[in-house]
BAMIDREN-957161 format. One record per residue (C-alpha): x, y, z; residue in one letter. Coordinates in Angstrom, 1 decimal, always signed. Layout:
BEGIN
px,py,pz,type
X,Y,Z,A;
...
END
This chain:
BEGIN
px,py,pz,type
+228.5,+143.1,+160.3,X;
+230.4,+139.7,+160.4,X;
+229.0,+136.7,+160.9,X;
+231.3,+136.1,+163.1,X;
+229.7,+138.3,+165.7,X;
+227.3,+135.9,+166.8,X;
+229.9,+133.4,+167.8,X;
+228.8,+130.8,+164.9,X;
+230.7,+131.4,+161.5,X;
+228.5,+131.6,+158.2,X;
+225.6,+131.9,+161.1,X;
+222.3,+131.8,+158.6,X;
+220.2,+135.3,+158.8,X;
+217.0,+134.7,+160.8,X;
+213.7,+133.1,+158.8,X;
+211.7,+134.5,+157.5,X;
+207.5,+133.9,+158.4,X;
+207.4,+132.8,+155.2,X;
+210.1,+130.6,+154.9,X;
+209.0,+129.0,+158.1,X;
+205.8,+127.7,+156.4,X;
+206.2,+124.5,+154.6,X;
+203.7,+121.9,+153.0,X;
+203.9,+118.7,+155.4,X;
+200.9,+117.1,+153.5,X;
+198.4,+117.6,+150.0,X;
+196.0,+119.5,+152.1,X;
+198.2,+121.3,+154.1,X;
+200.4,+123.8,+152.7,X;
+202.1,+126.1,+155.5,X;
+200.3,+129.2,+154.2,X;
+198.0,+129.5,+157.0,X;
+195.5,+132.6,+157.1,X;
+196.2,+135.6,+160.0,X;
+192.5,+134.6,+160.9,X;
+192.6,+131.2,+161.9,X;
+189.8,+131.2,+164.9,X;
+187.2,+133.3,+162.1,X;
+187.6,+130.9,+160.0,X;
+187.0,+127.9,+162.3,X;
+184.0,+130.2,+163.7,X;
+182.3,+130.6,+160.2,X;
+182.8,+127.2,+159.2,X;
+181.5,+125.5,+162.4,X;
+178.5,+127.9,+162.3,X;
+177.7,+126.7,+158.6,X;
+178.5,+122.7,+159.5,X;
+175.4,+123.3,+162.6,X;
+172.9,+125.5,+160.0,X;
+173.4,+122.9,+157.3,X;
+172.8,+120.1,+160.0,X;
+169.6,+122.2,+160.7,X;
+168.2,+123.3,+157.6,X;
+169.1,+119.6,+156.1,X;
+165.8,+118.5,+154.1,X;
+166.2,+114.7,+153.9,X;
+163.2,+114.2,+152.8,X;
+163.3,+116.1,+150.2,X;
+167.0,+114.7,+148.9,X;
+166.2,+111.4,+149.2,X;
+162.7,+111.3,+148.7,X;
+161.8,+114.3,+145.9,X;
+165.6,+114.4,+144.3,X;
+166.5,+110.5,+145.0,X;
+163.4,+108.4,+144.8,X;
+162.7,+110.6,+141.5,X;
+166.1,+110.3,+139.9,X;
+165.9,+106.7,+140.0,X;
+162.4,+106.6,+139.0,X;
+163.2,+108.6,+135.7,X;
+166.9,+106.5,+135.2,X;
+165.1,+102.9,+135.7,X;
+161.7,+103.6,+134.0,X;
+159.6,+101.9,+136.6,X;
+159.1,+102.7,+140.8,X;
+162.7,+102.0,+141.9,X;
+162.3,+102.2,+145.5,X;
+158.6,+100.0,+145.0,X;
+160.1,+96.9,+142.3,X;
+161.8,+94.0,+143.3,X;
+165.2,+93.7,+142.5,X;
+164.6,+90.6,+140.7,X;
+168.6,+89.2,+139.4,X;
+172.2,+89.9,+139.4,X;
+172.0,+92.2,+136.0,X;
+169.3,+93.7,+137.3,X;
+170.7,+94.2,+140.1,X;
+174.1,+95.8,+139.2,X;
+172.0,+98.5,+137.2,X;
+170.2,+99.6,+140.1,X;
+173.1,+100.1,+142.3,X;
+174.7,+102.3,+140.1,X;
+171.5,+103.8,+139.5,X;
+170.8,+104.2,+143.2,X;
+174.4,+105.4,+143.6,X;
+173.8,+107.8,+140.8,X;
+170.5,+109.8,+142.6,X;
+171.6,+109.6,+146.2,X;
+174.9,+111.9,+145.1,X;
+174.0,+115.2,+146.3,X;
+174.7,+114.4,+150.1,X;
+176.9,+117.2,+152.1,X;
+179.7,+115.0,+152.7,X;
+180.0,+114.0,+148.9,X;
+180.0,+118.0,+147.9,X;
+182.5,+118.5,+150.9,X;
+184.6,+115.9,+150.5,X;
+184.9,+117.2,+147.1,X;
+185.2,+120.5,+148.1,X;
+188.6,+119.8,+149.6,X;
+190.3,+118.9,+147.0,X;
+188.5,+121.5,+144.7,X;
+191.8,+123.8,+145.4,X;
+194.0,+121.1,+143.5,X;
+192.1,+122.6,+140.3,X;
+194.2,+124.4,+137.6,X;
+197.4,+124.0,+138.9,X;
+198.4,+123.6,+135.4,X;
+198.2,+126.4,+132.9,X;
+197.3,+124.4,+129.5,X;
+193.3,+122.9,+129.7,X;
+195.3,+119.6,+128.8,X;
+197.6,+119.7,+132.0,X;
+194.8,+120.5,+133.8,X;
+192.6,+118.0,+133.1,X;
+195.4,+115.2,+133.3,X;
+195.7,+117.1,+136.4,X;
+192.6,+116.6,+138.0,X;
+192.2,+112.9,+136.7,X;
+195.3,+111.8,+139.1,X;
+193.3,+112.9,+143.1,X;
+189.8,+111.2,+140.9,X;
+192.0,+107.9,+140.6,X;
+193.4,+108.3,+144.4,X;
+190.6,+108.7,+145.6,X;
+188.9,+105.7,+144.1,X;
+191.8,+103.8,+145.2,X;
+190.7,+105.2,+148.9,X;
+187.2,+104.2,+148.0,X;
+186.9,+100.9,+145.8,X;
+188.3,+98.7,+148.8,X;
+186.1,+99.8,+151.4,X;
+183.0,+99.6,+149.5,X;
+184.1,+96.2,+147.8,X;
+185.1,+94.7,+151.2,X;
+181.8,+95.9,+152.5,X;
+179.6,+94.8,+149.9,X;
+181.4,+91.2,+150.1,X;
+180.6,+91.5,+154.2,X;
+177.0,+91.6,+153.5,X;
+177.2,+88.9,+150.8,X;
+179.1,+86.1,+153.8,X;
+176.7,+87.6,+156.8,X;
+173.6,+88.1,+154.9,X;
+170.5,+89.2,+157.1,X;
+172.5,+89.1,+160.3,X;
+173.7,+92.3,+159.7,X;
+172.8,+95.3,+161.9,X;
+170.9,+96.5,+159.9,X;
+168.2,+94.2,+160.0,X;
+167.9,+94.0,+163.3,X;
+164.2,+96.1,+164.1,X;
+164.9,+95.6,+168.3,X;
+165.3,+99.1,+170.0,X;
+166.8,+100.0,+173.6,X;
+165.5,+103.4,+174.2,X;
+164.5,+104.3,+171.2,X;
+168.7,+103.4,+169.5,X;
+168.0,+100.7,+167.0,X;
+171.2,+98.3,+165.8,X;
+170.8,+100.3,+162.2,X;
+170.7,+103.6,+164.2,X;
+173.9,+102.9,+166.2,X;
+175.6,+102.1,+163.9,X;
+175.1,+105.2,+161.9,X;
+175.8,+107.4,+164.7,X;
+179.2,+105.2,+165.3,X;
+179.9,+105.3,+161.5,X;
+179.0,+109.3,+160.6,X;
+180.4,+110.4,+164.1,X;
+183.9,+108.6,+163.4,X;
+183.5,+109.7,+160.1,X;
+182.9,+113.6,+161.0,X;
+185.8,+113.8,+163.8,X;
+188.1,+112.5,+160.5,X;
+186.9,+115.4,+159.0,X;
+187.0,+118.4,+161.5,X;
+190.6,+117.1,+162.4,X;
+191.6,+117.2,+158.6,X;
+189.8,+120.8,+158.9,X;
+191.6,+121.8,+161.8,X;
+195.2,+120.8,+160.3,X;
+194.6,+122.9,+157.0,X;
+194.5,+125.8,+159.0,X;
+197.0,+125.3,+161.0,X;
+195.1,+124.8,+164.7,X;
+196.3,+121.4,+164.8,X;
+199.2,+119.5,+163.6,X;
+198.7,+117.7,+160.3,X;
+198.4,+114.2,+161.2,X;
+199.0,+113.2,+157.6,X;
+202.0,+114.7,+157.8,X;
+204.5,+111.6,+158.4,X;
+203.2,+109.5,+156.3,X;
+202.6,+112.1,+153.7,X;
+206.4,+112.0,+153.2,X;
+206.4,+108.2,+152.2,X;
+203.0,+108.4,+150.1,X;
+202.0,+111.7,+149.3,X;
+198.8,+111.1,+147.9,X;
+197.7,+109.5,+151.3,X;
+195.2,+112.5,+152.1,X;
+193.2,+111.3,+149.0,X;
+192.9,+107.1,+149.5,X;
+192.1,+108.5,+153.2,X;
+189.5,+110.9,+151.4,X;
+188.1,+108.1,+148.8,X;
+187.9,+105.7,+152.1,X;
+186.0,+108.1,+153.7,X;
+183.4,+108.4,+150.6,X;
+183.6,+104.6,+151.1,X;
+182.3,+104.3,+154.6,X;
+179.3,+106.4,+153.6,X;
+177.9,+103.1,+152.8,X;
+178.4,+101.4,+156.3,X;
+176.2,+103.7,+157.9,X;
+174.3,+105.2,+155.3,X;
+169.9,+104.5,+156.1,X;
+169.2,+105.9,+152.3,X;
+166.4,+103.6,+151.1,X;
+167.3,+102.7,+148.1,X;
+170.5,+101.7,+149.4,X;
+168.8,+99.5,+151.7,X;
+166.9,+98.4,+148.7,X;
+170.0,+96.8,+147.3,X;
+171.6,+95.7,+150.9,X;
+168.7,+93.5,+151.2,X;
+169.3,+92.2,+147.6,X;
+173.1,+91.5,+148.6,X;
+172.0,+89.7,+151.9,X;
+169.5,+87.7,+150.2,X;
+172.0,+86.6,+147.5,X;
+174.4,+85.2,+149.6,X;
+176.7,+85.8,+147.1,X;
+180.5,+87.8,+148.2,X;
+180.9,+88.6,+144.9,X;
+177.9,+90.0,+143.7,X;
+177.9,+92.2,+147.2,X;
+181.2,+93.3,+146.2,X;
+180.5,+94.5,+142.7,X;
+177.1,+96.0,+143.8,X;
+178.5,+98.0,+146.3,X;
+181.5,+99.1,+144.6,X;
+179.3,+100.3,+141.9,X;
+176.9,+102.0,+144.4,X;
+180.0,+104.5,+145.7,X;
+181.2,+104.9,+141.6,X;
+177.4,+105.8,+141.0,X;
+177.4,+107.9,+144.4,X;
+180.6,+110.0,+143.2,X;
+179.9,+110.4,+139.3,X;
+178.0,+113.8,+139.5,X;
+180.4,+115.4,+141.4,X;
+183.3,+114.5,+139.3,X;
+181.6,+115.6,+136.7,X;
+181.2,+118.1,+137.8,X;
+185.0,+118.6,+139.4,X;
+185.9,+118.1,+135.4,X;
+183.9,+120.7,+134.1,X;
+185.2,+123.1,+137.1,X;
+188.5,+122.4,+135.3,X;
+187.8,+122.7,+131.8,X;
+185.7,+126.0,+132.3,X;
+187.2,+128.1,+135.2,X;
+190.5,+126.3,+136.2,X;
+192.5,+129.1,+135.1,X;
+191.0,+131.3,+136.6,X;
+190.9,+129.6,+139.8,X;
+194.3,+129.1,+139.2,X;
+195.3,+133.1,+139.3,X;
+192.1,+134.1,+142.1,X;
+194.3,+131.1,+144.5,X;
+197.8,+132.4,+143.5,X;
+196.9,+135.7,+144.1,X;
+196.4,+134.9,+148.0,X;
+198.6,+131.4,+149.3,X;
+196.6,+131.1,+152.4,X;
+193.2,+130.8,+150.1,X;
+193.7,+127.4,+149.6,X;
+194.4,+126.8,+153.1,X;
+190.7,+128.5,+153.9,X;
+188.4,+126.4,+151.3,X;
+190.1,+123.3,+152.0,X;
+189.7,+123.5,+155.9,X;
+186.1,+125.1,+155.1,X;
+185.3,+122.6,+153.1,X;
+186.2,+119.9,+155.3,X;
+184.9,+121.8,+159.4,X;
+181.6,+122.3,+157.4,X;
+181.5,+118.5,+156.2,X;
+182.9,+117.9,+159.5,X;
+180.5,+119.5,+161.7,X;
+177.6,+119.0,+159.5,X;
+178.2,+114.9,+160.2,X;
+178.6,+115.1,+163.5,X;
+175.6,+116.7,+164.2,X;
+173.5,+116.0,+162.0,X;
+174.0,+111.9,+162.5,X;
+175.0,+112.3,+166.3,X;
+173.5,+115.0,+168.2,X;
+169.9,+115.6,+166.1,X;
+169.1,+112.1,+166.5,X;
+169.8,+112.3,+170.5,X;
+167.7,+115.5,+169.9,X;
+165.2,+113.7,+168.4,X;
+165.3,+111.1,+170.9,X;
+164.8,+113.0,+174.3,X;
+168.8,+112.3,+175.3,X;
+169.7,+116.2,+174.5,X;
+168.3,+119.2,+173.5,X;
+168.9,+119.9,+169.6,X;
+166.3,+122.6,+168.0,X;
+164.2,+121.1,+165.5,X;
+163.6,+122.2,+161.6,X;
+160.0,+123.1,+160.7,X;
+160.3,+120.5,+157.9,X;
+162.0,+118.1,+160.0,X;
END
């Protein structure tokens, strides 16, 4: 039949579904899975049994304090910082064992799908060196302009305030302000990837398209503003004391490189030994990606929220939240 039928010559044929979908940003690619609502069902019910079954003690104390111990050669969480040399070593060191957190493996996670997207092992690992370098340009100015914070303020900081109102320390608020902002981040990057929301990354994904990484490395570099690991408070206490911008700069920028060098190791050898694979299980379904990035980042998402908002009101008497045995 003519085109001219319609009353618009050369009238286009309708779109297709599939030519309806379009990439707006890096982690959301307009192949959205049939099963939206399962998948934001699943993934919120693994963010709240993570935020329940989380064993800090045993990650920071067994895994952590142990890690350091071994690295160092002496009690890292019981010796004295005693320089600036010494000093630098133990934040990486510290950064080093405090790496297997949730929202290190998420954030991760997300960007996991980017792997083999280049059929030689040489593309691919040029490939996956590009979002490492983003997302260290996310990170390296948050943690440097943190760590340089601490150096000016020194032991007027939050966290070394010990006064409580109703149980909420300074250090504790701050946290819960921190981790909560943090999480929402998250679940709304989660909620984007599978198309429930509308990509917020998507405008200025068009001028910078590797946004969604810096915004992921900043992310990894906030960890550090409300993060209560001890060790890390080992070596805030150190910056404080130094008085030093500098010094607090370096140390914490080499606390977050320490805090991400396990899983981009391990992101590298995911490349090297099962990128092409990946590759073909992700081509063989578009919407995949779609599902383990948004997984990856409602688990992370949820998993913050709760775990560094609602459990400590649980824990507090302000709501109900079930506690672990091991908790």
């Amino acid at each position: 039949m003519s085109t001219f039928a319609s009353g618009r010559p050369n009238a286009p044929a309708d779109p297709t579904p599939r030519q309806l979908t379009s990439r707006t940003s890096l982690f959301v690619t307009g192949d959205f899975p049939r099963r939206r609502w399962l998948t934001l069902l699943l993934s919120t019910a693994g963010g709240l049994l993570l935020a329940y079954a989380w064993n800090a003690k045993l990650v920071d104390d067994e895994i952590g304090f142990s890690s350091a111990d071994a690295l160092l050669g002496h009690d890292a969480h019981g010796t004295p910082i005693t320089g600036v040399l010494s000093g630098i070593l133990f934040a990486f060191v510290s950064g080093l064992a405090g790496s297997f957190t949730a929202c290190n493996i998420a954030a991760f996670g997300a960007v996991g799908p980017l792997v083999g997207q280049t059929p030689s092992l040489r593309g691919r690992l040029l490939h996956v060196a590009r979002p490492l370098g983003w997302i260290f340009a996310g990170m390296a100015p948050v943690s440097a302009a943190y760590g340089a914070l601490v150096g000016l303020a020194g032991t007027h900081m939050p966290q070394f305030s010990t006064a409580a109102a109703k149980g909420l320390t300074p250090r504790s608020i701050q946290s819960m302000v921190t981790f909560g902002l943090i999480g929402l981040v998250m679940i709304v990057l989660g909620l984007a990837a599978v198309g429930l929301v509308r990509d917020p990354l998507a405008g200025l994904s068009r001028r910078f398209p590797n946004a969604p990484l810096v915004l992921v490395g900043a992310l990894i570099g906030g960890f550090l503003v409300g993060r209560p690991y001890p060790l890390f408070r080992d070596l805030f206490r150190h910056a404080a004391d130094s008085h030093d911008p500098v010094y607090g700069a370096g140390a914490f920028l080499l606390q977050s490189i320490g805090n991400i060098a396990v899983m981009a190791l391990l992101f590298v050898l995911l490349t090297y030994t099962a990128g092409g694979r990946l590759q073909r299980r992700l081509a063989a379904g578009p919407a995949r990606i779609s599902v383990l990035t948004a997984a990856a980042f409602l688990v992370a998402g949820v998993f913050t929220v709760v775990y560094w908002d609602v459990r400590i009101l649980g824990r507090l008497g302000y709501i109900w939240f079930p506690p672990s045995p091991w908790s």
